[in-house]
C-alpha positions in Angstrom: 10.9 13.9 1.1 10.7 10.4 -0.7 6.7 10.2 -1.2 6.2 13.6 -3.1 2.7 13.7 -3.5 1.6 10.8 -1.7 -1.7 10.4 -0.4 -4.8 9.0 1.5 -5.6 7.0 -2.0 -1.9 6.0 -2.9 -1.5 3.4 -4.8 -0.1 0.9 -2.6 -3.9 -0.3 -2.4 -3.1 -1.4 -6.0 0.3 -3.4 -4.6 -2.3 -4.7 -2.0 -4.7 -6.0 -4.5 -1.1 -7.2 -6.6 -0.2 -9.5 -3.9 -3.9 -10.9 -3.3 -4.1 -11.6 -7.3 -1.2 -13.2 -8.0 -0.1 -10.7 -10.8 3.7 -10.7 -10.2 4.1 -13.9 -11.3 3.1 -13.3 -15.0 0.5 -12.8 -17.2 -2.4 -14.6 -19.7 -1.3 -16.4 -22.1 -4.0 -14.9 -24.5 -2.6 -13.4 -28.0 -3.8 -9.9 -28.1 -3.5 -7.6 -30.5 -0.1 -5.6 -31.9 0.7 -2.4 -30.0 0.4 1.0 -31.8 4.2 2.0 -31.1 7.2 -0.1 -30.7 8.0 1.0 -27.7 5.2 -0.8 -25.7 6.3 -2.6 -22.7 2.9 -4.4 -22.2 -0.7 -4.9 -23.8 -4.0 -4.6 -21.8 -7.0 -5.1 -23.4 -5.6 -3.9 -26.5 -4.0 -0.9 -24.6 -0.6 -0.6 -24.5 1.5 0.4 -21.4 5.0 2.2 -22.9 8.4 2.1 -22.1 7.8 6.1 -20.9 5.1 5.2 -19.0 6.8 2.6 -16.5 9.8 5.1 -16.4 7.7 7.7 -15.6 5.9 6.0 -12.7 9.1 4.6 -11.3 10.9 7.6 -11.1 7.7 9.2 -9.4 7.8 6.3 -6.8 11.7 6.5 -6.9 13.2 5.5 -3.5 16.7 7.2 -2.6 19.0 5.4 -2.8 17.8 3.7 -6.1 18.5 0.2 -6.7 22.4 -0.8 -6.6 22.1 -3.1 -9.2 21.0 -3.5 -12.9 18.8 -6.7 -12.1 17.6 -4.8 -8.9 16.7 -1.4 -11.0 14.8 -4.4 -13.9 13.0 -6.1 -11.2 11.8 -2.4 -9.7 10.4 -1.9 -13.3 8.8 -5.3 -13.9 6.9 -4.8 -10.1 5.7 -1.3 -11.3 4.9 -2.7 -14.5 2.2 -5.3 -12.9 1.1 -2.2 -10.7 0.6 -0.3 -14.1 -1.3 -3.3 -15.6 -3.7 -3.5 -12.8 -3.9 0.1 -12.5 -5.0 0.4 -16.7 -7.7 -2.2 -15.5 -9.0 -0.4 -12.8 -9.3 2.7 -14.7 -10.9 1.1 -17.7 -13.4 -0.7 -14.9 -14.1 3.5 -13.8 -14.7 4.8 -17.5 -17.2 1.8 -17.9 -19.1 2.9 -14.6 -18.3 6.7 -15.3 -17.1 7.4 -12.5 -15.3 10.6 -12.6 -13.0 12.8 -10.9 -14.0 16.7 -10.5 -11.0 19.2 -11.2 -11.9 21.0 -7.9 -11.3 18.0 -6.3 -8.5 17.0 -8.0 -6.9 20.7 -7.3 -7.7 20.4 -3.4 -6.2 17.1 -3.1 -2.6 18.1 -5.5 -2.7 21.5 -3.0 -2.8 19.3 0.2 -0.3 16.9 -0.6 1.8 20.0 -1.6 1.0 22.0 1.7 4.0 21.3 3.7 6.8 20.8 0.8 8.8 24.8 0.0 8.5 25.2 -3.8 12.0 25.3 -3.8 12.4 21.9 -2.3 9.6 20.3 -5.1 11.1 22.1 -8.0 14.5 20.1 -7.0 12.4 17.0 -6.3 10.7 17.1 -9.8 14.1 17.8 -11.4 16.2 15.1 -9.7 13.2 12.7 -11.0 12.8 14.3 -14.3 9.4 14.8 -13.9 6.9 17.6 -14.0 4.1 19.0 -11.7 2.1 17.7 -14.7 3.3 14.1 -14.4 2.6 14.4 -10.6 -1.1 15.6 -10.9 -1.6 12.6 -13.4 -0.4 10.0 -11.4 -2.2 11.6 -8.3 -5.8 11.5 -10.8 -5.0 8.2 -11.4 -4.7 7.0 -8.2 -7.9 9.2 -6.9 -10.0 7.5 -9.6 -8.8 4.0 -8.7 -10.0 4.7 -5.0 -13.2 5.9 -6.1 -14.0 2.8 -8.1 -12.8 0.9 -5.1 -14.8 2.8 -2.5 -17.8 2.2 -5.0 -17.2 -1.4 -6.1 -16.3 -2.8 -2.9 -16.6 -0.8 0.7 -19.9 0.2 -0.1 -20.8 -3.4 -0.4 -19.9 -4.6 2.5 -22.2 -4.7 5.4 -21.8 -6.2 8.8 -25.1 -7.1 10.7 -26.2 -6.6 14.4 -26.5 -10.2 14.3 -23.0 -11.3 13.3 -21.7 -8.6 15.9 -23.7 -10.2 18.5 -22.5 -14.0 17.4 -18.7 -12.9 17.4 -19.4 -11.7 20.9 -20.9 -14.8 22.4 -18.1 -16.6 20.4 -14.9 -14.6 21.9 -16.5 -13.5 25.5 -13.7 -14.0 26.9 -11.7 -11.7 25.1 -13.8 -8.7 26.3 -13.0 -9.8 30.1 -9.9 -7.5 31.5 -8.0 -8.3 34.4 -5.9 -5.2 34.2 -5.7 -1.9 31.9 -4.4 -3.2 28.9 -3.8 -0.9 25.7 -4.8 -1.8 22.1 -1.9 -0.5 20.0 -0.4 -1.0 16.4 3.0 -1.1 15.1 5.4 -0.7 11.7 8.8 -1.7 12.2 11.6 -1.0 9.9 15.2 -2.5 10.7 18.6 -1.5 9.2 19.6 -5.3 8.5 18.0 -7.9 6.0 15.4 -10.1 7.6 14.9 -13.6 7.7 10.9 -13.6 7.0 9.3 -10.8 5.9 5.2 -10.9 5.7 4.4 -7.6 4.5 2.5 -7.1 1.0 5.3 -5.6 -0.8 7.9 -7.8 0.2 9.9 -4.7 0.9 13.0 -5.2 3.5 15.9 -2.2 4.4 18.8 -3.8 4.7 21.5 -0.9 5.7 20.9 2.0 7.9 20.6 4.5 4.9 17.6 2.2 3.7 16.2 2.1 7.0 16.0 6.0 7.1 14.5 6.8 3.6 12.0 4.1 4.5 10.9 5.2 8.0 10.5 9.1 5.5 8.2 7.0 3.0 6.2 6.1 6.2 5.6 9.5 7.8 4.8 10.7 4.6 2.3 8.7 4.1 0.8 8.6 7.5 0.9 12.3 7.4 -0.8 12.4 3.8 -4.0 10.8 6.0 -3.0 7.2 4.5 -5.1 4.6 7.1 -2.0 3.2 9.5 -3.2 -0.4 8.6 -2.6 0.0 5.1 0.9 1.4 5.4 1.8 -1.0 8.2 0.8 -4.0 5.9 2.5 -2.6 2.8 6.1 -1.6 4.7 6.2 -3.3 8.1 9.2 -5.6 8.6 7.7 -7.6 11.5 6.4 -10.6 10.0 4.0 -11.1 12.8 2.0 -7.7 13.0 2.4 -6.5 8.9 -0.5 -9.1 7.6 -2.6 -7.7 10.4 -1.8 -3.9 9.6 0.5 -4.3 12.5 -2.3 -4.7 14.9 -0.7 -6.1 17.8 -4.1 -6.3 20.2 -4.7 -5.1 23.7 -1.5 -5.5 25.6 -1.8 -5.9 29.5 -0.4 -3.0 31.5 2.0 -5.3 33.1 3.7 -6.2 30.1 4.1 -2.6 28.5 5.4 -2.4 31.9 8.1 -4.9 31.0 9.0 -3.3 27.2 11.3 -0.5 26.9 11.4 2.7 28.7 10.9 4.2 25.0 8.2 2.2 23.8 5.9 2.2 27.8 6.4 5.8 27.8 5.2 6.3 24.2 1.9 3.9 24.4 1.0 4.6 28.3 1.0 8.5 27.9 0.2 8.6 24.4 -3.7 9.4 23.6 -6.0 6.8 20.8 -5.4 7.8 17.9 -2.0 9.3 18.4 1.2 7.7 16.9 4.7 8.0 17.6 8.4 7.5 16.1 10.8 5.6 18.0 14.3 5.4 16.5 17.8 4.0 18.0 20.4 2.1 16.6 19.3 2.4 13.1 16.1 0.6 13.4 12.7 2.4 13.6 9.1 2.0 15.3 5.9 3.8 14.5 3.5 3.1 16.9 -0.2 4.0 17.3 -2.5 3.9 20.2 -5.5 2.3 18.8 -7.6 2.3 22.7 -7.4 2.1 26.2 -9.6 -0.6 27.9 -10.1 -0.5 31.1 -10.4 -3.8 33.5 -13.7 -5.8 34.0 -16.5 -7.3 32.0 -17.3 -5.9 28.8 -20.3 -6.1 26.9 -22.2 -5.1 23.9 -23.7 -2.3 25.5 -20.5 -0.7 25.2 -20.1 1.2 22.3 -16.1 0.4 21.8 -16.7 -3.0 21.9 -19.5 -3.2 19.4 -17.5 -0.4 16.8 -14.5 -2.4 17.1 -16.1 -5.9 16.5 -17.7 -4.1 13.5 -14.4 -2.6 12.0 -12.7 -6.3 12.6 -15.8 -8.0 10.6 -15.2 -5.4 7.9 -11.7 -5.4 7.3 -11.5 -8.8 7.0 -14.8 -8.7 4.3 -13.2 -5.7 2.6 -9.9 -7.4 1.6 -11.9 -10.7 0.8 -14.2 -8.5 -1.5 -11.4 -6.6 -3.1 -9.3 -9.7 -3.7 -12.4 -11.0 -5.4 -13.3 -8.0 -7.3 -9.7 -7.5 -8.6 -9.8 -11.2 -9.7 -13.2 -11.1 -11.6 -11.2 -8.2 -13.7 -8.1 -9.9 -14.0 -9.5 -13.4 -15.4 -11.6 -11.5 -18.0 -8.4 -9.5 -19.2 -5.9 -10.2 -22.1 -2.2 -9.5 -21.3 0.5 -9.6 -22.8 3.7 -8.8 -20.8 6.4 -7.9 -23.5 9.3 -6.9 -21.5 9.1 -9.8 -19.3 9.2 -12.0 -22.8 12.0 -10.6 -23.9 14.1 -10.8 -20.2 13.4 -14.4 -20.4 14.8 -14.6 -24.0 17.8 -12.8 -22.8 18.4 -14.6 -19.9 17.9 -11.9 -17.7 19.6 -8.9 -19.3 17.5 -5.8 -19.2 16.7 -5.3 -23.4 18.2 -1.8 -24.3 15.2 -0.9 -27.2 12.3 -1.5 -26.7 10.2 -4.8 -27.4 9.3 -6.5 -30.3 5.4 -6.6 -31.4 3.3 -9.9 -30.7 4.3 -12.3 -32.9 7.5 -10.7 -34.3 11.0 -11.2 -33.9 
């Protein structure tokens, strides 16, 4: 039961959006203005982001096992710190526009993520982490407000005309021309051992069979939290082909599903669009989804599934375009100051036991 309250608007959309800006790599180097407290890890606009807050947030999104390490466990923070930092900007973006989030909605989201976990098992989930249901239904508001701003900001925006449907057609007409069955289907694959290249948006790799397993949990928990497949695929898939695509692999020919394993033909040849599956063996994991079945000949524009899925395709690729835009506009107009990472450089790497200094102190 790693993701505890995940959901459809989790917050790996902010890791996404992370990854598209460039955040990871630092911050500003605008002067902004002392904290409040003492104990503030980073400033945003004048707002500070605390010590308790990236603990807080970590442990929520606490994988088992935790990191090995003291520099793994320091890096872990410093990546959910730049999630925080965007996160503080998104939400400040959604109190400008006042965009709010209704208690009733709130309520029915926290209840469904909730539906299938025994109280028993969350009380001992919220106590291993040290948390509360409180902290959970914060960071669950949080998250819900970001995705409304998003869903506001950028999906509404885009629009995909009859005309650039019709030009992608003529473009790719050969594409929509079968020679056999062939099945459109989409993949996340976790292994047990480190990999060579990994492509996905988090840059997370299992490297051990025990890694692999709580990963392949973090998956299914979010797929059955109603997260889209695409987005979880691109966050946590290990195949460094498919994960940039939401591990869209395309319409594969009968006659080589015919060819793949016994597992994997069986699972995608009686398996239903829209359906997706967990293969496992040997410590390595496969989710896959049946996206369509096309049958042979000619298609055309006249055909409903071909015209919705040339539309999708123009407005995925718009949509991340636009958010990696709108996420950028907000980012180059921010001040930030990243304290913790100033004080890891000045200690060569060794995780400060207080907490940071203020601006311009020592």
């Amino acid at each position: 039961m790693n993701a505890l309250l995940t959901s459809v608007r989790r917050s790996r959309l902010i890791v996404f959006l992370i990854a598209l800006a460039g955040l990871a790599g630092g911050c500003q180097s605008k002067t902004a203005a002392p904290p409040v407290s003492a104990d503030a890890w980073a400033v945003v606009n004048g707002r500070e982001i605390t010590r308790d807050d990236v603990e807080r947030s970590f442990r929520r999104n606490l994988q088992a096992p935790p990191p090995s390490s003291e520099e793994e466990t320091a890096a872990a923070k410093l990546e959910m710190l730049d999630q925080l930092v965007v996160q503080d900007l998104l939400l400040a973006k959604a109190r400008e526009l006042k965009i709010e989030l209704p208690d009733t909605e709130l309520d029915a989201a926290y209840v469904e993520a909730r539906k299938d976990i025994p109280d028993e098992s969350f009380k001992q989930e919220l106590a291993r982490r040290n948390l509360t249901a409180a902290d959970m239904r914060e960071g669950l508001r949080r998250d819900m407000l970001v995705q409304k701003l998003l869903e506001r900001e950028v999906v509404s925006r885009v629009t995909v005309t009859d005309q650039e449907v019709v030009a992608f057609f003529e473009s790719n007409r050969a594409q929509f021309n079968r020679t056999e069955d062939a099945y459109r289907i989409a993949q996340i694959v976790i292994t047990p051992v480190r990999d060579a290249r990994i492509a996905n948006r988090t840059g997370n790799d299992a490297t051990t069979p025990q890694e692999a397993a709580v990963k392949v949990r973090t998956v299914m928990d979010r797929l059955k939290a109603g997260a889209p497949f695409a987005d979880v695929a691109a966050d946590l898939s290990e195949d460094p082909e498919s994960a940039p695509r939401g591990g869209d692999l395309g319409f594969v020919p009968v006659s080589a599903l015919q060819q793949a394993p016994p597992a994997l033909r069986d699972a995608v040849l009686n398996g239903t669009p829209g359906s997706a599956r967990l293969l496992s063996g040997g410590g390595a994991h496969t989710v896959v989804l049946v996206l369509a079945k096309d049958p042979a000949g000619q298609k055309d524009l006249s055909m409903p599934e071909v015209k919705d899925a040339i539309t999708q395709g123009l407005r995925t690729r718009r949509e991340q375009l636009l958010r990696a835009a709108y996420l950028g506009a907000i980012r180059n107009d921010a001040v930030v100051v990243n304290l913790i990472a100033r004080r890891l450089v000045e200690s060569q790497g060794k995780m400060p036991s207080v907490a940071p200094a203020a601006p311009g102190t020592r």
